[in-house]
C-alpha positions in Angstrom: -6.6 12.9 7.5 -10.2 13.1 6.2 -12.4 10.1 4.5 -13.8 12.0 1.4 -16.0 10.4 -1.4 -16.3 11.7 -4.8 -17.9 10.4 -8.0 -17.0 10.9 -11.4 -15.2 8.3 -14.0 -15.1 6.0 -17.0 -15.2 4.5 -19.4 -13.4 5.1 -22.8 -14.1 5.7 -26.2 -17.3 3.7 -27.0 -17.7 1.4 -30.0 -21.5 2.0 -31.2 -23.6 -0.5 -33.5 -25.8 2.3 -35.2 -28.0 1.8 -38.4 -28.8 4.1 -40.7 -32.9 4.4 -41.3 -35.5 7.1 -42.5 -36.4 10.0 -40.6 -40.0 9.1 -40.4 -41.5 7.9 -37.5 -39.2 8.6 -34.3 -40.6 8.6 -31.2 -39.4 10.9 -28.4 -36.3 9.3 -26.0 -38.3 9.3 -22.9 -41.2 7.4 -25.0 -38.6 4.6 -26.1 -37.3 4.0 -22.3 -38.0 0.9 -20.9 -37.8 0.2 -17.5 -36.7 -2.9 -16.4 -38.8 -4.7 -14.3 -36.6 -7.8 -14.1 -33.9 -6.5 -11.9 -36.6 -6.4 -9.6 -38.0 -9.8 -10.2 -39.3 -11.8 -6.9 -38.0 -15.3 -6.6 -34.8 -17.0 -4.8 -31.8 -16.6 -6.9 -30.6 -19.7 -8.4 -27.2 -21.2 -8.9 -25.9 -22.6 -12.1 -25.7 -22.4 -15.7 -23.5 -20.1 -18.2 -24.9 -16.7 -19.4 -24.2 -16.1 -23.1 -23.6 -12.6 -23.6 -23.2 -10.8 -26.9 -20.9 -8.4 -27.5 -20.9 -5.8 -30.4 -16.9 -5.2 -30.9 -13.8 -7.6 -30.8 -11.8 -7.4 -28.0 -8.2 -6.5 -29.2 -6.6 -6.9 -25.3 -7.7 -7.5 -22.0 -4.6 -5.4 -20.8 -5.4 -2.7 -18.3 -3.2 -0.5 -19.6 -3.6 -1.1 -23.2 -7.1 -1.1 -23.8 -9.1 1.1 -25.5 -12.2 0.6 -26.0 -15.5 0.2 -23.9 -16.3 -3.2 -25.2 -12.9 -4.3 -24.3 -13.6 -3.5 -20.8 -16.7 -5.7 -20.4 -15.0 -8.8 -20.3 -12.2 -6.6 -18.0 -15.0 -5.9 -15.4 -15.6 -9.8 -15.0 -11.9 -10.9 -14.5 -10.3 -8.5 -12.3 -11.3 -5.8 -9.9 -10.3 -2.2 -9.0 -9.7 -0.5 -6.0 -13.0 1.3 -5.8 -16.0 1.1 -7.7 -18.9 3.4 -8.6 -22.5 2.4 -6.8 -24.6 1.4 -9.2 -26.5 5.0 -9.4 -22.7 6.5 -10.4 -23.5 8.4 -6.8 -20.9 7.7 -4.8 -17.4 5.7 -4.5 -17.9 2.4 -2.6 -15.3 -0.1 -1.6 -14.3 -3.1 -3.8 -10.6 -4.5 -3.0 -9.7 -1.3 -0.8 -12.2 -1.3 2.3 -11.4 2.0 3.4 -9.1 4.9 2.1 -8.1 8.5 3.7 -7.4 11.5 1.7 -5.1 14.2 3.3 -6.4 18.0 3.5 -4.1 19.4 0.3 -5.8 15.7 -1.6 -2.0 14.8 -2.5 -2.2 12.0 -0.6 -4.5 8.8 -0.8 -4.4 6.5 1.9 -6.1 2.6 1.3 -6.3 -0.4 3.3 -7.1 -3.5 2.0 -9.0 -6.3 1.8 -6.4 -9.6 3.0 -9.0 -12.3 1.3 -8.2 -11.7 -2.0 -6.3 -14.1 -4.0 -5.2 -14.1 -7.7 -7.1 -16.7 -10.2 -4.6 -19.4 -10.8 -2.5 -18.8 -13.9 1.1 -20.0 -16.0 3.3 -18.1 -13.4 1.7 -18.2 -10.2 -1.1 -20.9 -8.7 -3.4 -18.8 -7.3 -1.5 -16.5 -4.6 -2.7 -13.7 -1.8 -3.2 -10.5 -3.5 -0.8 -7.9 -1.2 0.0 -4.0 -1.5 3.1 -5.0 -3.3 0.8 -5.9 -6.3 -0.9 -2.3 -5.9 1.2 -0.7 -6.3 2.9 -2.7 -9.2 -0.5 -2.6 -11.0 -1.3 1.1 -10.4 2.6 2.3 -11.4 2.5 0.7 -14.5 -0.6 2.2 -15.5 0.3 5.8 -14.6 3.3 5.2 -16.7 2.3 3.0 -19.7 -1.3 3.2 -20.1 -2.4 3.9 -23.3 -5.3 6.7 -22.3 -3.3 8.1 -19.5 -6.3 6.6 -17.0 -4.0 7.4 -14.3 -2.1 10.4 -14.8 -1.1 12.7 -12.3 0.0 9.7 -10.1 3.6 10.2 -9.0 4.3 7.0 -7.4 2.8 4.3 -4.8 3.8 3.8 -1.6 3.5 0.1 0.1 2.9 1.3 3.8 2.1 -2.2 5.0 1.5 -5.6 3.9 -2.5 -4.2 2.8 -1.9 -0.5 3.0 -0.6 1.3 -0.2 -0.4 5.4 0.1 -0.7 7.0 -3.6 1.5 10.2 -4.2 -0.4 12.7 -6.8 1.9 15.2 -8.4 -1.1 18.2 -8.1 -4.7 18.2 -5.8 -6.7 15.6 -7.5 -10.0 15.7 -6.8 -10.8 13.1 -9.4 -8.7 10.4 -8.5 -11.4 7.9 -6.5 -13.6 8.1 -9.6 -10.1 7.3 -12.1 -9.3 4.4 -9.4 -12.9 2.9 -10.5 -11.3 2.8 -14.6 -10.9 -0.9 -15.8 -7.2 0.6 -16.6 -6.2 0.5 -13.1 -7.3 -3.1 -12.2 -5.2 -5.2 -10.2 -2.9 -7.9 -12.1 -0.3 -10.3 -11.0 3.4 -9.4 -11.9 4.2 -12.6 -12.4 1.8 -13.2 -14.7 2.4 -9.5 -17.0 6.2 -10.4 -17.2 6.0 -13.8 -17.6 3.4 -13.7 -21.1 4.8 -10.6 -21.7 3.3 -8.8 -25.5 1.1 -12.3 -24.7 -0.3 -10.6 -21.6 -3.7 -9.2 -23.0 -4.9 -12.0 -24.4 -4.2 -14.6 -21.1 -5.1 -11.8 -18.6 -5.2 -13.3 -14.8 -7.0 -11.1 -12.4 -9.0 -11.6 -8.5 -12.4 -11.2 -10.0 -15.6 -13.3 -10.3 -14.7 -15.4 -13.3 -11.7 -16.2 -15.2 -10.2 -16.6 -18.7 -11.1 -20.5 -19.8 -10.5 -20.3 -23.3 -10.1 -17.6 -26.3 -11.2 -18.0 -29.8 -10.3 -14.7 -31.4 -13.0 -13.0 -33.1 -15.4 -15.4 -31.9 -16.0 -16.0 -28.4 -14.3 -15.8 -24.7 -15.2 -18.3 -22.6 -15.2 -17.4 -18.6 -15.1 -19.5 -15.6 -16.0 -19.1 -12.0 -13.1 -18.0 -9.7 -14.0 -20.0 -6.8 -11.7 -18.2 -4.7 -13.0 -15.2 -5.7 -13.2 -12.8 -2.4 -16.6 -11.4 -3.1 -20.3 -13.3 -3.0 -20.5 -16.3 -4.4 -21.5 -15.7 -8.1 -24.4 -17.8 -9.1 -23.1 -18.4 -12.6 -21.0 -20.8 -13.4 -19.2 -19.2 -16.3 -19.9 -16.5 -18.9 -19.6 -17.1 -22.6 -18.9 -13.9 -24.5 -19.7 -14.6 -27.7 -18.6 -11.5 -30.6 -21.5 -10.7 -33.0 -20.5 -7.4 -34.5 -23.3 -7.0 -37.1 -26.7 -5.9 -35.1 -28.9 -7.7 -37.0 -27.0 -10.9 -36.4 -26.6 -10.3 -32.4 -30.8 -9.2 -32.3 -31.4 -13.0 -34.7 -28.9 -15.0 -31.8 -31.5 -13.2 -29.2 -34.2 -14.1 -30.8 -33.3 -17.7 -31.5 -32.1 -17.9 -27.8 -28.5 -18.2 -28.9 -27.7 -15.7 -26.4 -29.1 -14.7 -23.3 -27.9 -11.0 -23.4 -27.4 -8.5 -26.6 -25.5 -5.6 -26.0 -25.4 -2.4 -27.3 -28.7 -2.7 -29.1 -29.9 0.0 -32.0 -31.8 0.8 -34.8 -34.9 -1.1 -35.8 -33.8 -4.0 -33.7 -34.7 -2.0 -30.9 -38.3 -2.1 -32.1 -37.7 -6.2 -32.9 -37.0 -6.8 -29.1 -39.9 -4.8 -27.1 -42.3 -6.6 -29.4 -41.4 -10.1 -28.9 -43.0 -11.0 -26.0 -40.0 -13.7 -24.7 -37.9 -10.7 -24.8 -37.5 -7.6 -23.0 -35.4 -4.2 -23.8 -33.8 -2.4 -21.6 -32.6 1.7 -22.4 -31.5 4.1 -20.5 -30.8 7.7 -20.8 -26.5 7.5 -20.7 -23.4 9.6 -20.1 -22.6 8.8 -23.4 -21.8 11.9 -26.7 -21.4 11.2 -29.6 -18.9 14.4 -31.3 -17.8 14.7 -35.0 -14.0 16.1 -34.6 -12.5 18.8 -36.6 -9.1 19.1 -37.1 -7.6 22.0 -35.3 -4.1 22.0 -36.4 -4.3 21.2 -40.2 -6.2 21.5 -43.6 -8.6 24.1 -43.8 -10.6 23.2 -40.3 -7.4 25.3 -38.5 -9.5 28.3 -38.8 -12.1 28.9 -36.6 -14.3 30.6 -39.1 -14.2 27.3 -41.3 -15.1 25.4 -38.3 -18.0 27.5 -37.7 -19.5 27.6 -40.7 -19.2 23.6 -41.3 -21.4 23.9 -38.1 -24.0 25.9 -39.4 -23.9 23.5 -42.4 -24.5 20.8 -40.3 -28.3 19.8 -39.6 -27.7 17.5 -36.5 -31.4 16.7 -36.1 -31.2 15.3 -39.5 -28.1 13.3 -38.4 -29.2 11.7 -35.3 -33.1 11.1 -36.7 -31.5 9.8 -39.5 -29.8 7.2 -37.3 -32.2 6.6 -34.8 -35.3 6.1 -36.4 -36.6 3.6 -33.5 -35.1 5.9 -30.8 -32.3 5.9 -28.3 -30.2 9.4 -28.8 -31.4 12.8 -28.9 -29.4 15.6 -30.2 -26.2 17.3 -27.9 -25.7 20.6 -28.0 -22.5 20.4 -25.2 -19.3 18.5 -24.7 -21.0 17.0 -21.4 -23.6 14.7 -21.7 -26.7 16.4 -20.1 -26.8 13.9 -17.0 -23.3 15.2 -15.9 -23.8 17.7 -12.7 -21.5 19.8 -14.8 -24.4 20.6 -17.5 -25.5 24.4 -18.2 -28.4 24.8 -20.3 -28.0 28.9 -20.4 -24.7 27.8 -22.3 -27.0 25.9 -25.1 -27.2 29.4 -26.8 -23.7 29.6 -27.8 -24.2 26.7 -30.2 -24.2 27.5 -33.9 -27.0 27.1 -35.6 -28.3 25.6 -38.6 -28.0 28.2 -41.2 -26.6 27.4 -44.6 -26.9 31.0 -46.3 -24.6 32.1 -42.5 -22.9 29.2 -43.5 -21.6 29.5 -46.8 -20.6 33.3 -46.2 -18.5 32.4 -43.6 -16.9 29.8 -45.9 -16.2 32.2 -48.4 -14.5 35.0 -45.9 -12.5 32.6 -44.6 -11.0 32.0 -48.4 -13.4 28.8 -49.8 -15.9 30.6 -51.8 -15.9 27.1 -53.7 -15.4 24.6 -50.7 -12.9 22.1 -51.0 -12.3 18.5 -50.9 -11.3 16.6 -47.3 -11.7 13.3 -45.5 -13.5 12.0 -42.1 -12.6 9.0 -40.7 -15.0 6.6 -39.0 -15.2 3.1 -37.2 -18.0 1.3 -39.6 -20.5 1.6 -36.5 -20.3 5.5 -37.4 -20.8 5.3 -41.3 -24.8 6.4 -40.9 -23.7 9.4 -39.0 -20.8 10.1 -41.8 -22.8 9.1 -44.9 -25.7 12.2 -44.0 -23.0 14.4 -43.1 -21.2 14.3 -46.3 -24.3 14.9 -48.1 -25.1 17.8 -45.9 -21.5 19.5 -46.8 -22.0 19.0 -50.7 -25.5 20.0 -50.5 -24.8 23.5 -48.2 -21.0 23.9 -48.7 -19.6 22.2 -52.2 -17.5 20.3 -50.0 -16.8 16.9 -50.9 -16.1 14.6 -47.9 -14.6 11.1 -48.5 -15.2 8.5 -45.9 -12.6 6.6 -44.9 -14.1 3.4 -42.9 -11.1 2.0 -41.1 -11.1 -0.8 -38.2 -10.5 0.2 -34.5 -7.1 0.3 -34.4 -6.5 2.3 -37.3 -8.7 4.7 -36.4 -7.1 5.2 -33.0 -4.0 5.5 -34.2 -4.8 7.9 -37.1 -7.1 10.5 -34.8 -4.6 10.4 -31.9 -1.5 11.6 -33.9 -3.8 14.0 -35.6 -3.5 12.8 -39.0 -7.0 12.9 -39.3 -9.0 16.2 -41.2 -12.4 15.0 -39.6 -13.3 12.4 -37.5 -16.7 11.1 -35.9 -16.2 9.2 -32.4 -18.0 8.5 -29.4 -17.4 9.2 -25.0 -18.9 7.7 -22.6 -18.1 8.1 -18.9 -19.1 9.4 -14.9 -21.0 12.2 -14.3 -17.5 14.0 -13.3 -17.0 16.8 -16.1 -13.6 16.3 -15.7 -13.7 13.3 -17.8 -14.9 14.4 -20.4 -13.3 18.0 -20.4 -10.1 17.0 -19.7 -9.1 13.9 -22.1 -11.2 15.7 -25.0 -10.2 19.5 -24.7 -6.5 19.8 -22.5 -3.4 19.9 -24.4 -1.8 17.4 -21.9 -4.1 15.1 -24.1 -2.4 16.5 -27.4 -1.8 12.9 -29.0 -4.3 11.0 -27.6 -7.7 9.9 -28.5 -9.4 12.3 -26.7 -7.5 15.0 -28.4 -6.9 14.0 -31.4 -8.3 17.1 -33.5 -5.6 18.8 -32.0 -7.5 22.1 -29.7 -4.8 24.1 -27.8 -6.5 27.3 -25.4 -4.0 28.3 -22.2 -7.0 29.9 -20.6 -9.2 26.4 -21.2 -6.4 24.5 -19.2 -5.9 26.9 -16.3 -9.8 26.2 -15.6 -9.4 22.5 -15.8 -6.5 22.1 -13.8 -8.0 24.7 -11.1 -11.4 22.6 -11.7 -9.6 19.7 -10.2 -7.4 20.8 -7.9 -8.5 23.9 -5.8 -11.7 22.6 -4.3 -13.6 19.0 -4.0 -16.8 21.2 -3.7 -19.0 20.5 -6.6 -21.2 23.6 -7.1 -17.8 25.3 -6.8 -15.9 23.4 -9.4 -19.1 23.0 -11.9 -18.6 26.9 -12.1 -15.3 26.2 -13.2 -16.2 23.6 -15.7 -19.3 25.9 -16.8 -16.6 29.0 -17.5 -14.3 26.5 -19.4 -17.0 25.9 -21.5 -18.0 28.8 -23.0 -14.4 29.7 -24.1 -14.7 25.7 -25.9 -17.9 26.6 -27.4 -16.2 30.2 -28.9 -13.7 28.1 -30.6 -15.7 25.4 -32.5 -13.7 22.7 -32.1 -16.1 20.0 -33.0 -20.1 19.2 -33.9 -22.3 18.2 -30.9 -24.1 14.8 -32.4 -25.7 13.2 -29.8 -26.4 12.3 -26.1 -26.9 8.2 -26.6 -28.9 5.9 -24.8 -28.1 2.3 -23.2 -29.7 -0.5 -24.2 -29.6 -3.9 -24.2 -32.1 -6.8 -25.3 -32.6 -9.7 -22.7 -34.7 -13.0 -23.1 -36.9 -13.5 -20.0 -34.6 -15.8 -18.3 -32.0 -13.5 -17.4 -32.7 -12.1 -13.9 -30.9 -9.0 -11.5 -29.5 -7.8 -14.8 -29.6 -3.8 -15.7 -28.2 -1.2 -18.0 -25.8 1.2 -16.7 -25.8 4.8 -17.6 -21.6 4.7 -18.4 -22.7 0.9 -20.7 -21.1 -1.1 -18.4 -22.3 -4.7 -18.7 -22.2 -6.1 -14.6 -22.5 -9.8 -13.6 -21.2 -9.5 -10.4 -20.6 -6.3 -8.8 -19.3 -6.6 -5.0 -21.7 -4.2 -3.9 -25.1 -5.3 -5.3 -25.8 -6.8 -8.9 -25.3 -10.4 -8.7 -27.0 -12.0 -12.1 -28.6 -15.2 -12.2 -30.7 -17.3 -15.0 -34.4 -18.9 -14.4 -34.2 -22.8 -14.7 
């Protein structure tokens, strides 16, 4: 056996809080960066208080195998723990419950040991218990066989090889599975506690992390406590108040007014609000995050190619992402990777199509819509600015007349993933492993899922993905791979590029050790570093 450690991984469908604004004024991404200098800040950490952290998008469930959304996954991160998790550069793999793990020489096997200090949070079925392998490989089963984004597929079963050794079985070579073990979908729960609440489960989660569930007030706040039994460092907070602010103006005013100590997810002209207010300080970073508008492969007129292509060239995506991000925080994509990903190519840039509405409308009309026709798109509200330009950009070029249909989250899930929808706009964000992104958006294992909802079916496409993942954990080897997988994606249009999206998040001085993380994950204790505490 041979200890290897990969990177790549997570984190779902992102829920943005965009405005739409004039196109005047933007300011290149790297001028709207700010470092943060707090993370940094000098001083002995003190103990105490409650952060108040606001959070753009209601949680629907807590349940690791159910959830779907990044937002969801926030409060996730602070009640329960995974196996692994990512260092906080996304660099490497580094031990959270497991404290060492072996991976056999065909990587079809995945030996862990671990930690034997861990103990549940007290909850209605069980007071508090020793966290063993038995509950490994409970949690980890269940989610290769019931989770709602497949964040564990490829997992044949779990084998308990002692009281803290579990041995994972993978069906193929998986060269990605330390980066999926690092998912919020494959956290560690307590049976007792799943069967027991049963549908009930998501909203009375019980996990071994930092804090734990005190009190829920749907679709206003979640209340967190310490875990004193928790295995890791002692946090220095004693509880988190997640309060859910979904309008942006609302969350930047709570900042302001020192409501909250932490706004998430920050955009649009509030990002401007934050760096000038001098108690405040914003944080943005460039992210692995895309933002793609999906064309439906399988249905309406989008099933040709040519019809795909030319709604391409009708699309002005500078236009789009200006007209968004007036104050910064996105540039425009031109891949399906987000140009951070060690999988990026920028020779493959110039098999984008262009913006060209004369190319545009000729291709229309060979394909048989000399007049354009009438469809829908689908969008979360937090993607109406992007929608609301592009459907004046398929009149104007195209006579196409686009109707927005602004549905909550759950609709909108459940309409794109049975591929019900003609156009979509969504958003990706997760580890600099290609095979995230690749793989849940473009294989047709993901036919009726999020990822792949618009339907995109191409034999040779798969072969390189699976042999991307399973013939070799060298990385210059299986970025070729990735590189030639792409250019046959490209060729068939199955989506618009938008954008490659920025982190951000607005902080009043108080808040110290606190940083944005490229995949948007919000960490308040993290067992191998960040450990947030508040100024008296």
């Amino acid at each position: 056996m041979e200890k290897k450690k990969y990177l790549s991984l997570l984190i779902l469908v992102l829920c943005m809080v965009l405005v739409l604004a004039a196109c005047s004024g933007k300011k290149s991404s790297n001028e709207e960066v700010s470092s943060n200098g707090n993370e940094n800040a000098t001083g002995e950490p003190q103990d105490g208080g409650t952060l108040r952290l606001g959070l753009s998008a209601n949680p629907k469930t807590l349940d690791p195998i159910k959830y779907t959304g990044v937002y969801e996954s926030q409060i996730m991160r602070m009640v329960s723990d995974t196996l692994v998790v990512y260092s906080k550069d996304l660099s490497e793999i580094q031990p959270s419950l497991a404290t060492s793990w072996e991976v056999s020489e065909d990587m079809k096997e995945y030996t862990f040991q671990l930690r034997e200090d861990v103990f549940f949070q007290p909850g209605e079925y069980q007071d508090g218990r020793q966290m063993t392998a038995e509950d490994v490989k409970y949690s980890l089963e269940r989610s290769a066989t019931e989770s709602a984004m497949n964040r564990l597929r490829g997992v044949a079963s779990v084998e308990v090889t002692g009281e803290f050794e579990v041995k994972l079985h993978t069906e193929a070579p998986n060269a990605a599975l330390l980066a999926m073990l690092t998912d919020s979908g494959n956290m560690i729960v307590a049976k007792e506690e799943v069967e027991g609440w049963g549908d009930n489960f998501g909203t009375n989660v019980v996990g071994t992390g930092p804090f734990m569930i005190k009190n829920w007030q749907q679709d206003q706040q979640v209340e967190l406590v310490r875990h004193d039994k928790y295995w890791g460092e002692k946090p220095h907070l004693d509880g988190v108040t997640v309060k859910i602010i979904s309008d942006p103006n609302m969350m930047t005013n709570a900042l302001r007014s020192g409501d909250i100590d932490i706004a998430s997810d920050v955009k649009g002209q509030n990002r401007e609000l934050i760096k000038q207010d001098t108690n405040l300080e914003l944080i943005s970073k460039s992210a692995l995050a895309t933002v793609y508008l999906d064309l439906n492969n399988k249905k309406g007129p989008t099933a040709d190619a040519k019809v795909r292509e030319a709604i391409y060239k009708a699309t002005n995506v500078e236009e789009i992402v200006q007209g968004v991000n007036q104050w910064g925080g996105a540039v425009p994509s031109l891949l399906p990777i987000p140009k951070d990903s060690w999988g990026y190519d920028e020779s493959l840039e110039a098999l984008v199509p262009t913006y060209d509405p004369d190319a545009a409308k000729a291709l229309l009309s060979e394909a048989g819509f000399p007049d354009g026709f009438k469809t829908e798109i689908y969008v979360s509200e937090a993607r109406v600015p992007y929608a609301t330009i592009f459907q004046n950009q398929m009149k104007k070029n195209l006579n196409i007349d686009v109707e927005i249909k602004t549905v909550e989250w759950g609709t909108y899930s459940d309409t794109v993933s049975k591929g019900n929808a003609p156009m979509s706009i969504g958003g990706w964000t997760w580890y600099p492993d290609p095979y995230f992104y690749l793989y849940q958006l473009f294989h047709t294992d993901q036919l009726g899922a999020l990822g792949n909802g618009k339907g995109y079916e191409n034999a040779e496409v798969d072969a390189l993905l699976n042999r991307a993942v399973s013939e070799t954990v060298d990385q210059a080897e299986r970025a070729t791979l990735y590189q030639e997988a792409l250019k046959l994606i490209l060729k068939d249009v199955p989506r618009i590029e938008l954008e490659n999206t920025e982190a951000a998040a607005g902080i009043t001085k108080k808040v110290k050790g606190f940083d944005v993380s490229p995949d948007f994950s919000i960490s308040i204790v993290n067992p191998n570093g960040t450990n947030v505490w508040l100024e008296k």
